[in-house]
Backbone bond lengths (Angstrom), bond angles and torsions (degrees), N, CA, C in turn:
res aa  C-N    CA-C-N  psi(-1)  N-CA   C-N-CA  omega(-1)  CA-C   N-CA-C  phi
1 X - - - 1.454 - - 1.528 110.57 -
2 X 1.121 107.78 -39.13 2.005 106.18 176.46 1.360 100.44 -73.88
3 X 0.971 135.68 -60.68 1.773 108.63 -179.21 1.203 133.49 -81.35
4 X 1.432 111.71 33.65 1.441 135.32 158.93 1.392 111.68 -90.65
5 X 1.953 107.07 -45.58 1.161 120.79 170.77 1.298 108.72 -69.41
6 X 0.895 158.03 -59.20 1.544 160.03 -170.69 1.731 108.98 -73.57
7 X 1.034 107.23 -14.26 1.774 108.61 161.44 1.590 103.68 -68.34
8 X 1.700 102.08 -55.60 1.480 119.66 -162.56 1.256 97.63 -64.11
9 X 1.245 153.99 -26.01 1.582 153.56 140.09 1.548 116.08 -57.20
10 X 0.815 98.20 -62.54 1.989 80.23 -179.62 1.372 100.71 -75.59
11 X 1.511 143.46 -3.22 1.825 118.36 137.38 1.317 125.53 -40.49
12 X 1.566 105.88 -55.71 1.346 111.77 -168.12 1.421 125.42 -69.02
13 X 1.115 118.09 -18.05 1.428 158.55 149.90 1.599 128.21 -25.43
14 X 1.847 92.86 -64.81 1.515 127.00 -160.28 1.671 99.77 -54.94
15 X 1.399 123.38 -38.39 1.167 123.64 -154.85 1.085 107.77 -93.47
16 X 1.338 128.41 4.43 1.463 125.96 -177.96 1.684 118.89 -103.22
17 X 0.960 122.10 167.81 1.509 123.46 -159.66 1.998 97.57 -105.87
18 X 1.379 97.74 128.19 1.995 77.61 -177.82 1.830 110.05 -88.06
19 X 1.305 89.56 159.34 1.938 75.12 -164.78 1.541 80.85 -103.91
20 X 1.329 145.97 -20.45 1.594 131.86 166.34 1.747 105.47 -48.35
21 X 1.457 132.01 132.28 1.181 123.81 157.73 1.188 112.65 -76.32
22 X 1.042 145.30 -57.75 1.991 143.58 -179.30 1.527 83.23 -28.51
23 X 1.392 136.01 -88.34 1.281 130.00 162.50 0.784 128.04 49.05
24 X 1.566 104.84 -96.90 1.523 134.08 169.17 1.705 117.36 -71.80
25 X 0.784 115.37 -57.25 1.261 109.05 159.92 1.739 133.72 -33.22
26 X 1.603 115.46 -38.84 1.164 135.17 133.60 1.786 115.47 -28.12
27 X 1.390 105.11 -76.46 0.994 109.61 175.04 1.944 130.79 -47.29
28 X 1.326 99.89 -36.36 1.412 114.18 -177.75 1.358 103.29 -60.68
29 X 1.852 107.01 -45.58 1.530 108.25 -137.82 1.953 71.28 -84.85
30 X 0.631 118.33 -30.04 2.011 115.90 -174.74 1.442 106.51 -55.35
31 X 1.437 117.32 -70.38 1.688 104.45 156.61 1.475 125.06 -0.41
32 X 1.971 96.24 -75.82 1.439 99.49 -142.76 2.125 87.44 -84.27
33 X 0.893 119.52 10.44 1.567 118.74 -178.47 1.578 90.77 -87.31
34 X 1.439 113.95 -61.87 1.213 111.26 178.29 2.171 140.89 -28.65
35 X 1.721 71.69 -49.73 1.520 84.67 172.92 1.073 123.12 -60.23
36 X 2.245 96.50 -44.82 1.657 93.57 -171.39 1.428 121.31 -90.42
37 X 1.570 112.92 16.62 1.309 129.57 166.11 1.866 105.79 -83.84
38 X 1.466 117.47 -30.77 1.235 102.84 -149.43 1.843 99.60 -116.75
39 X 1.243 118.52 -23.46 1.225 138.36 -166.75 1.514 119.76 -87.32
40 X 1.199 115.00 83.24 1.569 89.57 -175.24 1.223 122.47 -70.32
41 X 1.488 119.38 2.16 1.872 113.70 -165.21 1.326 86.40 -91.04
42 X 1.613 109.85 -21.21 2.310 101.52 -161.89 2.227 87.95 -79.99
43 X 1.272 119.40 -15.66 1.329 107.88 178.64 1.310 103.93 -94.79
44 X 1.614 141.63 -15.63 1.357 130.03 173.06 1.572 104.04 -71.67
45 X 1.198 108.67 -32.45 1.322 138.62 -141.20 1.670 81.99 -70.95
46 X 1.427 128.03 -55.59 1.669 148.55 -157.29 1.479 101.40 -97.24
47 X 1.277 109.53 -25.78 1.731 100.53 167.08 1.429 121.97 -64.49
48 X 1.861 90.00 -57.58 1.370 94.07 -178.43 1.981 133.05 -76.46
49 X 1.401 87.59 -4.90 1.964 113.07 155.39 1.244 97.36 -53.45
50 X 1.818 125.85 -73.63 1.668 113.14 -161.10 1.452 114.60 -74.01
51 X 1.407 115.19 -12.18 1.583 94.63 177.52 1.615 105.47 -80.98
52 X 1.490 116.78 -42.14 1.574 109.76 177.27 1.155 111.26 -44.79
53 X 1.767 124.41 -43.42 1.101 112.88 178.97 1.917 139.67 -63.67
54 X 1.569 71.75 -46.69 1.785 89.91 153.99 1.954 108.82 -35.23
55 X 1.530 93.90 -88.64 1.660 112.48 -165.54 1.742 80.18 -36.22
56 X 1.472 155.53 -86.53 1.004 146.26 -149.30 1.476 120.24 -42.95
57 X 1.295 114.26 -37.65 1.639 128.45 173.64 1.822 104.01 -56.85
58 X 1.535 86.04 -62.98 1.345 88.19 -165.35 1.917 128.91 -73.16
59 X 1.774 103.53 3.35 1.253 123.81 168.03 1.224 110.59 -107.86
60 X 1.285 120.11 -0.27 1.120 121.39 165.93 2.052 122.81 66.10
61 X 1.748 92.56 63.78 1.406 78.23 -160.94 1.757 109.62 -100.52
62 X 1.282 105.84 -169.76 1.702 92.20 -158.76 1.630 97.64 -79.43
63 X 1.395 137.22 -173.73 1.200 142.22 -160.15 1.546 101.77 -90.06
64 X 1.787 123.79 -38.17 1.374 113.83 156.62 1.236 132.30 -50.73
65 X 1.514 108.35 -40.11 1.310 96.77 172.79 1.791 134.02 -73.46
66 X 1.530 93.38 -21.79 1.729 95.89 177.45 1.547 95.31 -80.71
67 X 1.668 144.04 -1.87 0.941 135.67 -157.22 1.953 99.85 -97.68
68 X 1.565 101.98 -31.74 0.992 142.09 173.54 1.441 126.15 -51.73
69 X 1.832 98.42 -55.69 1.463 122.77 168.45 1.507 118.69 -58.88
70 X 1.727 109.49 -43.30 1.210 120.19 -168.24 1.679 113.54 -86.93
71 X 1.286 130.35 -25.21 1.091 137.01 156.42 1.473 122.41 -56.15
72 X 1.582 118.61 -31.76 1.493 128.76 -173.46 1.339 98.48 -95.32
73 X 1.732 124.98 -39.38 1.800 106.47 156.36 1.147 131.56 -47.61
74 X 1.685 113.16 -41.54 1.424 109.46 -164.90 1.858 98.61 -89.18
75 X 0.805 115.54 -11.31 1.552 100.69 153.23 1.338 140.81 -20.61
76 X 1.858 76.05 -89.62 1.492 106.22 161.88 1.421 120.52 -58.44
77 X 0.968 140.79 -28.15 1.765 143.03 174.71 1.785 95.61 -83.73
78 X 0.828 109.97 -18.43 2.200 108.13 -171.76 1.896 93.50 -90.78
79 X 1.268 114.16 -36.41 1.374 122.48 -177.38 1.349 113.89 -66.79
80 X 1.654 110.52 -44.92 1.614 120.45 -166.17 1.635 83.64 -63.23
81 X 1.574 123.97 -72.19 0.996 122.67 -137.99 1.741 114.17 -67.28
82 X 1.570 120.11 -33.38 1.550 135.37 134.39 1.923 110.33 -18.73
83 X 1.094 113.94 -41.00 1.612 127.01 -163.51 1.549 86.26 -74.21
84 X 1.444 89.06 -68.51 1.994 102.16 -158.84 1.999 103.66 -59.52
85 X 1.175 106.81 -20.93 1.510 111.40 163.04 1.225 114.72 -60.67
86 X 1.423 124.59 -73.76 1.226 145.49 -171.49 1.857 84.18 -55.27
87 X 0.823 115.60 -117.35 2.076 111.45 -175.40 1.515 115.67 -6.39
88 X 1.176 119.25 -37.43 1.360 115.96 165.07 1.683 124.17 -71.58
89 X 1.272 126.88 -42.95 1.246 136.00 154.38 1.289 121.53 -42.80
90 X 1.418 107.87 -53.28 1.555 117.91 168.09 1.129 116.29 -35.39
91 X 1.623 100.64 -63.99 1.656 114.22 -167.44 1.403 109.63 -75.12
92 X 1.570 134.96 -35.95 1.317 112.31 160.74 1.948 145.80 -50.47
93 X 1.453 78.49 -13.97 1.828 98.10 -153.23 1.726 76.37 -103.76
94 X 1.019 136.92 -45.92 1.336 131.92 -171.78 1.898 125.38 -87.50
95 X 1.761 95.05 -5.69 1.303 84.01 -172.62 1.590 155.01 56.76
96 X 0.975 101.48 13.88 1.939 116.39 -163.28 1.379 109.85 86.24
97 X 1.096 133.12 -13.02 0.973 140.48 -146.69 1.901 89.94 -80.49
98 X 1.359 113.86 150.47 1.573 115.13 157.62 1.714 124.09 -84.94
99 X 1.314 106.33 123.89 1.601 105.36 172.17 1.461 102.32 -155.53
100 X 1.923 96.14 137.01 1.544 110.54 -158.17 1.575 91.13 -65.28
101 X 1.562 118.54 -49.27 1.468 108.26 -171.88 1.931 119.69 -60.68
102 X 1.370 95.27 -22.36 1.829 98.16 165.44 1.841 105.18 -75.06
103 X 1.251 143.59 -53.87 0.912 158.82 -165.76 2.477 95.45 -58.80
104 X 0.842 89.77 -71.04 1.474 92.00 166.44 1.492 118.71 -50.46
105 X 1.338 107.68 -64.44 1.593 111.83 171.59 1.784 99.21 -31.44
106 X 0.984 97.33 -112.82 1.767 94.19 171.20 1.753 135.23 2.76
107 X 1.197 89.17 -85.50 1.555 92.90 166.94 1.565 106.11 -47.48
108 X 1.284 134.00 -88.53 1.699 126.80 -174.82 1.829 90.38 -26.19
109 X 0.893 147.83 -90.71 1.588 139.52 -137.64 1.629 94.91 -73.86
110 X 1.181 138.95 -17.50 1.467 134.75 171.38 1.608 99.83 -75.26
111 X 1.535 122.13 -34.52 1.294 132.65 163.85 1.247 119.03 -43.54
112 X 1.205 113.94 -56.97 1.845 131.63 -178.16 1.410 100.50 -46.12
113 X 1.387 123.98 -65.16 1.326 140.80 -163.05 1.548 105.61 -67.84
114 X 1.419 116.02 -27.64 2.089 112.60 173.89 1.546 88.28 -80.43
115 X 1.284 132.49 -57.74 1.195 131.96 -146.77 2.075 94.15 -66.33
116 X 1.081 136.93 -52.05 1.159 140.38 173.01 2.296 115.00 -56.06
117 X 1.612 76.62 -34.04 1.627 69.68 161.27 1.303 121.42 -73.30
118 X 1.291 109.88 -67.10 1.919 129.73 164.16 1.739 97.16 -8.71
119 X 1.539 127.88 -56.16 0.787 128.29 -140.71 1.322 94.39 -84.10
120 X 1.362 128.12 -72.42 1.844 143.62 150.52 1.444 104.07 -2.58
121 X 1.374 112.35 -21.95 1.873 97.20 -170.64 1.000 92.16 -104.38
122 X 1.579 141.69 -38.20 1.403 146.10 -177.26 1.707 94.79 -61.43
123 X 1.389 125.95 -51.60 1.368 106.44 -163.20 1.580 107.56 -81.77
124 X 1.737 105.59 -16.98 1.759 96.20 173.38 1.744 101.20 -54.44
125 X 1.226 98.69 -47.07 1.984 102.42 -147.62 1.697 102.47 -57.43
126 X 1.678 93.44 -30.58 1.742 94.70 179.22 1.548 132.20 -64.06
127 X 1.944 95.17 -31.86 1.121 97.78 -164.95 1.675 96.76 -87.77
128 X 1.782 119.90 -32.07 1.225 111.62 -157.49 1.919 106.79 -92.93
129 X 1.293 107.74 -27.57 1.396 107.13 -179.36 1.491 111.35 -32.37
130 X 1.583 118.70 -57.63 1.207 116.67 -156.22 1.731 123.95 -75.34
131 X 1.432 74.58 -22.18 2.355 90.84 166.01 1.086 93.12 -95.88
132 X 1.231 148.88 28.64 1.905 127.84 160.91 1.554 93.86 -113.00
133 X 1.774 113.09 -28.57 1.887 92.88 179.81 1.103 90.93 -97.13
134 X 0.988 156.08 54.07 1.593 159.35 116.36 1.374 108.63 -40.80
135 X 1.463 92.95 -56.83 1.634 124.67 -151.39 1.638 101.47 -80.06
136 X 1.726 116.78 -21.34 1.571 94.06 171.87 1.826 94.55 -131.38
């Protein structure tokens, strides 16, 4: 019965904006724990961030380009977690239930997140191709 009651308070709650910043920030960093608790693509997603980043260290690339690298990760990690929003909204407002316009919703924002990958591999291949035929 109390965490029925204490749900029924942090509902009433949910809709309000906090005027403490630590707060929100709280709140942000809870999100992004969430995802990387619940998401496995947002943890492939952060693996395969440190090895690009790695291979970049260790080829030694210029500071635009790791500036470059890190902007085209956090994309893709700002997109996943936008995704896992959008699918979560879905799924509350829809209930299990099937609907073509929930079914689209989804897919298009699961879309966003390939299309931002797609993109991350084009700018790896650009930036790293040319220091790997260095290398033979």
């Amino acid at each position: 019965m109390e965490k029925k009651i204490n749900s029924l308070e942090n509902r009433k709650e949910s809709y309000k904006t906090s005027s403490n910043v630590l707060i929100s920030f709280k709140y942000a960093f809870s999100g992004i724990s969430y995802v990387l608790k619940t998401s496995r693509n947002f943890k492939i997603q952060l693996i395969c961030a440190f090895i690009i980043l790695m291979i970049g260290f260790l080829l030694q690339i210029s500071l635009s380009n790791y500036v470059t690298l890190i902007a085209t990760i956090m994309s893709v990690l700002i997109l996943e977690i936008l995704n896992t929003s959008i699918e979560s909204i879905v799924d509350l407002v829809m209930k299990k239930e099937f609907n073509r316009l929930a079914k689209i919703s989804k897919d298009t924002s699961a879309g966003a997140v390939l299309l931002a990958s797609i993109n991350s591999v084009i700018i790896a291949v650009y930036i790293f191709v040319p220091k790997i035929k260095l290398l033979f």
